[in-house]
Each structure stands twice: as C-alpha cells, then as structure tokens.
LUMRO-954023 format. One line per field, with one value per atom (N, C-alpha, C): residue number from 0; residue in one letter; atom name; x, y, z. Coordinates in steps of 0.001 Angstrom, whole numbers, plus 500000, padded with zeros to 6 digits. Example, Ala and Ser with C-alpha at 12.3 -4.5 7.8 and 13.67 -1.06 7.14 Angstrom:
num	c(0 0 0 1 1 1)
residu	c(a a a s s s)
atome	c(N CA C N CA C)
c1	c(513190 512300 513200 512850 513670 512900)
c2	c(494310 495500 496700 497750 498940 500030)
c3	c(507800 507800 507800 507080 507140 507870)
***
This chain:
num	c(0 0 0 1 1 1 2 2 2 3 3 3 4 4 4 5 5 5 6 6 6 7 7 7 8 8 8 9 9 9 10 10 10 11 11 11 12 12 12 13 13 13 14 14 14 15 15 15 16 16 16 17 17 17 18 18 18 19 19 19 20 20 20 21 21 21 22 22 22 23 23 23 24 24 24 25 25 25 26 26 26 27 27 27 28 28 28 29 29 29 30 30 30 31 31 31 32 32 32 33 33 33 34 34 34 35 35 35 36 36 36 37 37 37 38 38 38 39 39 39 40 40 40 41 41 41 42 42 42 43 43 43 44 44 44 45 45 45 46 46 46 47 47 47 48 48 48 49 49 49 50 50 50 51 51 51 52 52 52 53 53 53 54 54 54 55 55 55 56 56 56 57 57 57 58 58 58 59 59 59 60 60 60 61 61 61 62 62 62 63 63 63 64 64 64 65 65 65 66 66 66 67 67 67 68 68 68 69 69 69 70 70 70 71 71 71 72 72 72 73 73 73 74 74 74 75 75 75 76 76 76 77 77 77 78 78 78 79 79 79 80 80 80 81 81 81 82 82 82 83 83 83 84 84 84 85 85 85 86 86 86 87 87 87 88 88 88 89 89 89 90 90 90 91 91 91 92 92 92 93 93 93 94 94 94 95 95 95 96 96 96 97 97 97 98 98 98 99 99 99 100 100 100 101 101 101 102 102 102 103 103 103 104 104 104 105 105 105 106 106 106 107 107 107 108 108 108 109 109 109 110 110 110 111 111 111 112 112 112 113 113 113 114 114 114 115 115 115 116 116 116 117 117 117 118 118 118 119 119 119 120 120 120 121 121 121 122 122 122 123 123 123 124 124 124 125 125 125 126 126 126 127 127 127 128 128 128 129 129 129 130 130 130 131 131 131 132 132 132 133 133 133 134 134 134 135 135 135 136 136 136 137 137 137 138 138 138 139 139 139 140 140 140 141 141 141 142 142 142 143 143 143 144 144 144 145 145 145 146 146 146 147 147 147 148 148 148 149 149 149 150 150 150 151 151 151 152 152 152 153 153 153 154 154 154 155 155 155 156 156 156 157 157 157 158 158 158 159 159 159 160 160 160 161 161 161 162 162 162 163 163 163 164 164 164 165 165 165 166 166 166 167 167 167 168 168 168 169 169 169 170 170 170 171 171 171 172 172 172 173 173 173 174 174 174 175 175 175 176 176 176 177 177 177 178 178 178 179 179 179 180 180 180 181 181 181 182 182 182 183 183 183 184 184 184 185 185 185 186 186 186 187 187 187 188 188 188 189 189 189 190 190 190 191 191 191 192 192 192 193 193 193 194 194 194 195 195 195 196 196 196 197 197 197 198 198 198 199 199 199 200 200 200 201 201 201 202 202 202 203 203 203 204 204 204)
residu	c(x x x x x x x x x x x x x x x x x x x x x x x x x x x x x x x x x x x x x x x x x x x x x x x x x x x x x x x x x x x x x x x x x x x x x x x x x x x x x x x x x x x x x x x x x x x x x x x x x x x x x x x x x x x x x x x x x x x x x x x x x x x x x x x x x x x x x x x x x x x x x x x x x x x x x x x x x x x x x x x x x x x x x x x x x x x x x x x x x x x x x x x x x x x x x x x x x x x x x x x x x x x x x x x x x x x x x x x x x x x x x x x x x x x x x x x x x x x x x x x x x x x x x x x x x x x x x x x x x x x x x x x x x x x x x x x x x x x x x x x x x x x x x x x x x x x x x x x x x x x x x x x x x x x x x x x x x x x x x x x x x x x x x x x x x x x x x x x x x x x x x x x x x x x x x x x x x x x x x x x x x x x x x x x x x x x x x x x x x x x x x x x x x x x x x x x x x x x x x x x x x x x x x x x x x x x x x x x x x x x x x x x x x x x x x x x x x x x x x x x x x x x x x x x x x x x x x x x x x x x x x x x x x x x x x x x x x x x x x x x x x x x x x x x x x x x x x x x x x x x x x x x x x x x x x x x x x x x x x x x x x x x x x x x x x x x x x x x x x x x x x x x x x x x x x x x x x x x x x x x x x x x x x x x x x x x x x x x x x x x x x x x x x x x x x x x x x x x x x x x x x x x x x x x x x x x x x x x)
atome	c(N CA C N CA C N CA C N CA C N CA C N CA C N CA C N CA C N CA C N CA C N CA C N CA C N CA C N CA C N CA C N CA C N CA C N CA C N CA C N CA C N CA C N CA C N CA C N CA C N CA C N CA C N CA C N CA C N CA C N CA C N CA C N CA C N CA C N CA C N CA C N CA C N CA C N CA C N CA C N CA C N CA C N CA C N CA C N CA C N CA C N CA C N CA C N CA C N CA C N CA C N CA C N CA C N CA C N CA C N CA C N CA C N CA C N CA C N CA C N CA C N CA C N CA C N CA C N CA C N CA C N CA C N CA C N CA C N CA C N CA C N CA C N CA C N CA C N CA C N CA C N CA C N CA C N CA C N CA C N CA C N CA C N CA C N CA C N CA C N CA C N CA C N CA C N CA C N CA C N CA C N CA C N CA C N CA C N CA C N CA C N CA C N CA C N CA C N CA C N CA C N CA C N CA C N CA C N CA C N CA C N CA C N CA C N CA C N CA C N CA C N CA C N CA C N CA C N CA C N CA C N CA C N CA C N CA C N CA C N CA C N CA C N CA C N CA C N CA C N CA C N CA C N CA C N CA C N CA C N CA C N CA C N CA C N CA C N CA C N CA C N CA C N CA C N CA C N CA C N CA C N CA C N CA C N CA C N CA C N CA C N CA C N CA C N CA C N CA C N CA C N CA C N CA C N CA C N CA C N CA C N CA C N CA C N CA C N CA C N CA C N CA C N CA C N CA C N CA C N CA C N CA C N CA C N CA C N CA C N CA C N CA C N CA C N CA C N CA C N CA C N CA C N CA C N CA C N CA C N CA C N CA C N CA C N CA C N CA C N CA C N CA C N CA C N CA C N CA C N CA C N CA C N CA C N CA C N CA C N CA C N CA C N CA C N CA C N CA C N CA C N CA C N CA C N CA C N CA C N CA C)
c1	c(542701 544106 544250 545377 545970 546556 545936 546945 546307 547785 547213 546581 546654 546279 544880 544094 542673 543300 542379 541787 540574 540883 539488 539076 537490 536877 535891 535304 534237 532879 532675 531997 531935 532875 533778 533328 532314 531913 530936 529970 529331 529797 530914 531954 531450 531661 531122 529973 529154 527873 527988 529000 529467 530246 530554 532203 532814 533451 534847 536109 537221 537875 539154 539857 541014 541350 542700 543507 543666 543646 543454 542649 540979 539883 540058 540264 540416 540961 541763 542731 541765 541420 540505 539894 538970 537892 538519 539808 540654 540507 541222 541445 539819 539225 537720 537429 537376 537073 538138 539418 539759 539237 539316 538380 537378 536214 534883 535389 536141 536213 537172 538143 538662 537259 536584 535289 534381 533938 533290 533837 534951 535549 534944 534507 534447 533262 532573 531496 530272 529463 528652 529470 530443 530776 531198 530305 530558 531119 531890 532983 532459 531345 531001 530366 530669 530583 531466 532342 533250 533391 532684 532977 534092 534539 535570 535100 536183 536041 537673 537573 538830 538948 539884 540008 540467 541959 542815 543266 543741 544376 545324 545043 545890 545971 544896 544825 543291 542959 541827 541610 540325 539705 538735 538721 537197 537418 536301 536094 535198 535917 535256 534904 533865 533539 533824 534486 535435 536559 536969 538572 538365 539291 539459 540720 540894 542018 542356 543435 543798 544985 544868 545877 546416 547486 547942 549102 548430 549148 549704 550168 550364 551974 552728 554025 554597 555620 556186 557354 557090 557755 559087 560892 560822 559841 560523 559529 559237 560596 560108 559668 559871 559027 557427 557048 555643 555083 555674 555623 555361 556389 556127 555196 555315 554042 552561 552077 551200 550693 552101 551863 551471 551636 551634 549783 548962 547466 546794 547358 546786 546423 547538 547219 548165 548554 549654 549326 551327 551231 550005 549210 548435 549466 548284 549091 548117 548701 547620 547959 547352 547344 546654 545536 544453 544083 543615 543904 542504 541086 539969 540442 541603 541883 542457 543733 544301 543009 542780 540975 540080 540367 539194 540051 541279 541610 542765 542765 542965 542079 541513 539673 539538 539415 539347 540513 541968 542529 542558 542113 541759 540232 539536 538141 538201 539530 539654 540968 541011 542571 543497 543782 545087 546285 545906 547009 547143 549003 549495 550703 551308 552632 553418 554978 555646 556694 557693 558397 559424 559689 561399 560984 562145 562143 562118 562637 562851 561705 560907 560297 558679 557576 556606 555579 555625 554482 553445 552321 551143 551469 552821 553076 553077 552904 552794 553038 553886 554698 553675 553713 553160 553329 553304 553466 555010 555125 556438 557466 558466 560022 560819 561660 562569 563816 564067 564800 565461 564826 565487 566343 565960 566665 566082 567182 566765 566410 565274 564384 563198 563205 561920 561242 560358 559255 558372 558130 557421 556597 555389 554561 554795 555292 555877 554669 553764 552352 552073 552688 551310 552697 553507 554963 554902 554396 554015 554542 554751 555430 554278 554793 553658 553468 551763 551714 551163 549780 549280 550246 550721 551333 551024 551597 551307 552055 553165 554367 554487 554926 555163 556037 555838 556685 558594 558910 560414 560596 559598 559717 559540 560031 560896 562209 563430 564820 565575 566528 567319 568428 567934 568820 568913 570317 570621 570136 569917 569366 567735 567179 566581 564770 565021 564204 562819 562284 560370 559898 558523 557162 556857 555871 555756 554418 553173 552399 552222 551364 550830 550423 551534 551555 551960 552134 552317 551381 550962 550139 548840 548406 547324 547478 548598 548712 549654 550097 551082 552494 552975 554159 555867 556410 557824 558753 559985 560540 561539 561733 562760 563584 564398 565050 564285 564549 563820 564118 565187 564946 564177 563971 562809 561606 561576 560245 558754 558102 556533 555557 554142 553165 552999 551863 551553 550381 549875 548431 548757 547521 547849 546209 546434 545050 544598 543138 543110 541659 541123 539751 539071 537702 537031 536755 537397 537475 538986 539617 540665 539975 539369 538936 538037 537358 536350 537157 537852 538971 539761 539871 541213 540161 541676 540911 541185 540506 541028 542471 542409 543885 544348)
c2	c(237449 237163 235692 235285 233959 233633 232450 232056 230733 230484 228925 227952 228419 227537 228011 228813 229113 230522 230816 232228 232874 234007 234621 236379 235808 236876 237573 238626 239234 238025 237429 236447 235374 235278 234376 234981 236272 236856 235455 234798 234258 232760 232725 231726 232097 233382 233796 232896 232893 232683 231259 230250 228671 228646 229664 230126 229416 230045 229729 230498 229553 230522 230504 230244 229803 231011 231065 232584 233682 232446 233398 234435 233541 234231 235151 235091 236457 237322 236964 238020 238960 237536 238342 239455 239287 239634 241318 241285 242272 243377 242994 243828 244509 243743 244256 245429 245453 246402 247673 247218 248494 249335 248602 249371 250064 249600 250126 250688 251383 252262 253654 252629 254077 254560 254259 254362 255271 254928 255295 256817 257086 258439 259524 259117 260375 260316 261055 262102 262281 261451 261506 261297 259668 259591 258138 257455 256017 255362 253969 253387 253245 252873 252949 254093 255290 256199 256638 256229 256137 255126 255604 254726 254574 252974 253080 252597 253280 253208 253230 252735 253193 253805 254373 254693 253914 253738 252977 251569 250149 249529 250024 249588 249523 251401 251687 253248 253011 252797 253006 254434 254837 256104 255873 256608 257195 258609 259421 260752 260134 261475 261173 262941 263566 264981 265771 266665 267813 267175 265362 265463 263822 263590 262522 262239 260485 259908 258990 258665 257531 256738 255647 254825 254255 254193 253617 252835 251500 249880 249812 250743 250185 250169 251108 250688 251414 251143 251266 252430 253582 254193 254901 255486 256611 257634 258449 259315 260572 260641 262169 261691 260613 260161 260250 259470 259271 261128 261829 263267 264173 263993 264501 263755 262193 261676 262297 262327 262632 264567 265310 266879 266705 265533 265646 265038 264849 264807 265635 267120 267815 267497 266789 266483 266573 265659 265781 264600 264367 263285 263303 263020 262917 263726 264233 265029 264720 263988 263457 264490 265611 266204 266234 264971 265386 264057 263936 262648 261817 262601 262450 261988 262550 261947 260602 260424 259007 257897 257893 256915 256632 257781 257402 257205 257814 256425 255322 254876 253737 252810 252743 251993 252089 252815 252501 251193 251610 250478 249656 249173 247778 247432 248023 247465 246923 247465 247179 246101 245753 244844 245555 246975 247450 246999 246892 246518 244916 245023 243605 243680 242551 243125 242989 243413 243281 242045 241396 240388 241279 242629 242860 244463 245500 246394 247499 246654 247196 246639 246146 245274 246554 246885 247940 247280 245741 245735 246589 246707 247332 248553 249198 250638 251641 252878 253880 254824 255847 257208 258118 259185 260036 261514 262516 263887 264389 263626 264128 263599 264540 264171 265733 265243 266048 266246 266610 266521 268046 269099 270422 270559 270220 269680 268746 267860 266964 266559 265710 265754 267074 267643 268812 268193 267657 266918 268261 268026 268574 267977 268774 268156 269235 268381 269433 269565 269438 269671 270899 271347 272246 273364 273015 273892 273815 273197 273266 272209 272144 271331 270429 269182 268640 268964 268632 268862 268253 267370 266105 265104 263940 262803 261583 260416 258578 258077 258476 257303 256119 254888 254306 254420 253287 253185 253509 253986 253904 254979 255482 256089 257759 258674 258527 258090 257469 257216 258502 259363 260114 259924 259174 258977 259653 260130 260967 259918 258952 258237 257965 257819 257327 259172 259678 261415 260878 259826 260611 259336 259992 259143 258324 257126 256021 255703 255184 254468 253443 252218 251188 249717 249235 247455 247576 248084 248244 248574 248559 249367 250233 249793 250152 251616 251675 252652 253622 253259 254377 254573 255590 256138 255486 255779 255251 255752 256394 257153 255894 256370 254850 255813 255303 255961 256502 257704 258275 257820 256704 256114 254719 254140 252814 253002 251706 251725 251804 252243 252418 252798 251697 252480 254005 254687 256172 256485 257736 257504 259492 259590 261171 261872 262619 263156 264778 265315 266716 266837 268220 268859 268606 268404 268556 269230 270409 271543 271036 270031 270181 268203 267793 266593 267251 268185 268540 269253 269475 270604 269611 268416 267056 267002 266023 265233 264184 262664 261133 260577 260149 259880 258447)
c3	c(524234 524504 524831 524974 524852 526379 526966 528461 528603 529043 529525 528170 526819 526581 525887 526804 526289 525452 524389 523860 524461 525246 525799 525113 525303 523924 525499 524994 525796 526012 525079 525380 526407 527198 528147 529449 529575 530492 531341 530315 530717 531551 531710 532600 533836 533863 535778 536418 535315 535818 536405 535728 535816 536773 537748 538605 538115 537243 536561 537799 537790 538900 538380 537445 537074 537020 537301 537409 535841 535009 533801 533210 533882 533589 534226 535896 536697 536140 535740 535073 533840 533299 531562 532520 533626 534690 535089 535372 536327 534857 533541 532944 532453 532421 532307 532801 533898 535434 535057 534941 534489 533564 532223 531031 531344 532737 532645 533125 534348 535624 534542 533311 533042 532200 531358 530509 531521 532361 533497 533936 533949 533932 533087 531664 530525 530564 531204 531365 530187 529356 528559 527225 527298 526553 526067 525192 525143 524596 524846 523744 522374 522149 520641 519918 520249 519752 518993 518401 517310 516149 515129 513835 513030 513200 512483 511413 510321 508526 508301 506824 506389 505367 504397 503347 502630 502981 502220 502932 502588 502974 504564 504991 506083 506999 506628 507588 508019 509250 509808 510394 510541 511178 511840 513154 513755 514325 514763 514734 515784 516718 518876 518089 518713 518353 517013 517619 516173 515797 515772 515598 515134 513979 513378 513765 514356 514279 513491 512490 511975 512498 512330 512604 511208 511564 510230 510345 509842 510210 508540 507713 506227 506045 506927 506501 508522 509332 510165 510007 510627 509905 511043 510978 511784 512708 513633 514177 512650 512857 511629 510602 510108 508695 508720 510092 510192 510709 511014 511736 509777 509123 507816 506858 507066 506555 506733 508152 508715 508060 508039 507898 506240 505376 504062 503681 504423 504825 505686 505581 506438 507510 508800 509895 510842 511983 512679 513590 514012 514851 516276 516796 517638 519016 519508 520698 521848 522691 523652 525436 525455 526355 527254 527055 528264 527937 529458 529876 529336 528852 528183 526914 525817 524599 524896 526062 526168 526176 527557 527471 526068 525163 524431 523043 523078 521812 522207 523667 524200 524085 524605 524380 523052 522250 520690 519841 520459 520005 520511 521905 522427 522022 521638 520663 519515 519083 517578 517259 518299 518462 517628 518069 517838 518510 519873 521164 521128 520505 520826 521019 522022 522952 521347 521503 520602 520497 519649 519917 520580 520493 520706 520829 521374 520992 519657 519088 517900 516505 516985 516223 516578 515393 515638 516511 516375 517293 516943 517567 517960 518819 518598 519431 518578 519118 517811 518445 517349 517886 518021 519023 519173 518792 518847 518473 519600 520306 521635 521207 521157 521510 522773 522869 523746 522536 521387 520586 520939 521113 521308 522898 523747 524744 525887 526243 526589 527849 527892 528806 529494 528532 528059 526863 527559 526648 525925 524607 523879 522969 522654 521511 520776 519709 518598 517607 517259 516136 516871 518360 518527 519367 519859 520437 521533 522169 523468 524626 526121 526678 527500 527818 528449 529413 529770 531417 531490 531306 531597 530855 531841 530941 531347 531007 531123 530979 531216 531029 531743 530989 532063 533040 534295 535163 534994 535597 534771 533817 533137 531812 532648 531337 530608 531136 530371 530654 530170 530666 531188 529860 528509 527559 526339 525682 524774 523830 523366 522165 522212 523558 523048 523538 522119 522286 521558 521109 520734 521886 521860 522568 521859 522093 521908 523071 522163 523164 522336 523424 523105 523980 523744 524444 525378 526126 527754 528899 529335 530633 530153 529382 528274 528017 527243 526604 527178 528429 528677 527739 528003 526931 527576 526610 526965 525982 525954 525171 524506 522846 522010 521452 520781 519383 518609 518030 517244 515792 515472 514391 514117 515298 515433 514259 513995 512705 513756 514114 514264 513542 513823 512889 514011 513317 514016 513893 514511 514721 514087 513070 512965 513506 513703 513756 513587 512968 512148 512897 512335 513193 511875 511992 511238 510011 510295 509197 508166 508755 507759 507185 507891 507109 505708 506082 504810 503824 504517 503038 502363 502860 502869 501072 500330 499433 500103 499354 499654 499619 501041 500451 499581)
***
C-alpha cells in the first residue's frame, strides 16, 4: 500500500530490524498482526494452502478443502446478474456463514491483491457481492443459494442501513472484508463458489 509517499511490500518487515518508527510503517506493522492473529484462529490451516489458477481471463480460483472459489474481475456486474451468472457454472454466489470461510477467503484476497479501496460508491472497486440480500423482507437478511437466514455475520460498523434501496451484501475494501448493504443494481465484481463434486461434473468455462 501507498502512504506518505512510500509503497510498502512484506519485504519492508526488515525495517524493524533498522527501527524504523515512522507512523506509516507502524501502521504497515498494525495491519500485519491482525492478519496473523486472524490466521492464527483457523485451526490446522495455512494461508498458502490455496492455489490460485485461472481459467479464463479475468476469473481467478483456489479450492480451501471440498470447495472452490472464484473471483471474477472480468466484467462488474448487478446483484442478480452476477447471482444468475454464477447459477449458469454450476455454482452460487458465495455464502459466507462461518466465520472460518470469511478469514480464509479474506486472507486469500489480500494475498492476491484483490483488496483495493474504491474511488466512489458506485464505482466496483475491489468489492464483491455476496450470496445475501433482504429482498423478500426487509431487513431479514438471507442467503439466498442456500434459503437460509444469517446467523454468523461481519458487517461493518453502521451496517446494515435500515434502507428500502439499498437490499444485497457486499464485501471487500473496508475493515478487511466486512459487509455493508448497496443497491442491488450497483455494478460489482463477485465471487461464486461450488463443492468439488460439481467442479468435476463442470466443463471449462
């Protein structure tokens, strides 16, 4: 990331050793510590244990156990577009119910420089829709891939807002990864994800 002037990489670790003290580095330093301590949480399970590949232009994948996620940076789409996009690859918008999936494809898109703030609201940025809206009534959050209502969640601060416009989920450039509810017509890329058994049945896409 960018401050002050400098670009700082993981490599920049070795500043400590020079006491570097400038508030920026601290900072690089602070967000560090978070990463390990949330990493440090999942129980026999390490950040590079996920290979990413791609298929096509602009859709990346990795597979944490029985379950493949893609991201897909190739076009920004609606919620329901990217929701029927996603069902048209034998998959579904990502449904992040447990707080073991957030961590581990959070940490995947900050490894892979998925996460970058956005210019504007309306602009996709590095945020991406999730499997939730409250569209059947409002403020009854649901993950619609699977029918079910939430009960583990991450929203951010503030979030959700109490608004008739603005019904799907949304993670990304915020608070590493916490959610925040938009318009459900906003352009976002989206993240879909399938079990193993439907990757082997899949053709290429």
């Amino acid at each position: 990331f960018t401050c002050t002037g400098y670009t700082y990489s993981f490599s920049l670790l070795k500043s400590a050793i020079m006491g570097r003290q400038d508030i920026c580095f601290l900072v690089f330093l602070g967000m560090l510590q978070v990463l390990a301590l949330a990493r440090a949480e999942i129980e026999g399970w390490e950040m590079d244990s996920g290979e990413l590949y791609s298929n096509v232009e602009g859709a990346y994948s990795v597979r944490f156990g029985k379950t493949e996620y893609t991201v897909w940076h190739r076009q920004p789409l609606s919620w329901q577009s990217a929701y029927e996009f996603c069902e048209r690859y034998n998959s579904s918008l990502v449904v992040l119910n447990e707080r073991e999936k957030i961590v581990k494809l959070q940490l995947f898109l900050v490894k892979n420089n998925f996460v970058q703030a956005r210019v504007n609201d309306e602009e996709p940025g590095f945020i991406y829709w999730i499997g939730g809206n409250d569209l059947e009534e409002l403020n009854k959050w649901m993950w619609i891939p699977i029918n079910k209502p939430f009960t583990y969640t991450h929203w951010l601060v503030g979030e959700p807002t109490r608004s008739s416009s603005q019904r799907c989920v949304e993670m990304g450039d915020k608070a590493l990864g916490r959610w925040s509810n938009s318009p459900c017509s906003f352009k976002r890329y989206f993240i879909c994800e399938r079990s193993f058994k439907s990757v082997r049945q899949r053709t290429e896409l």
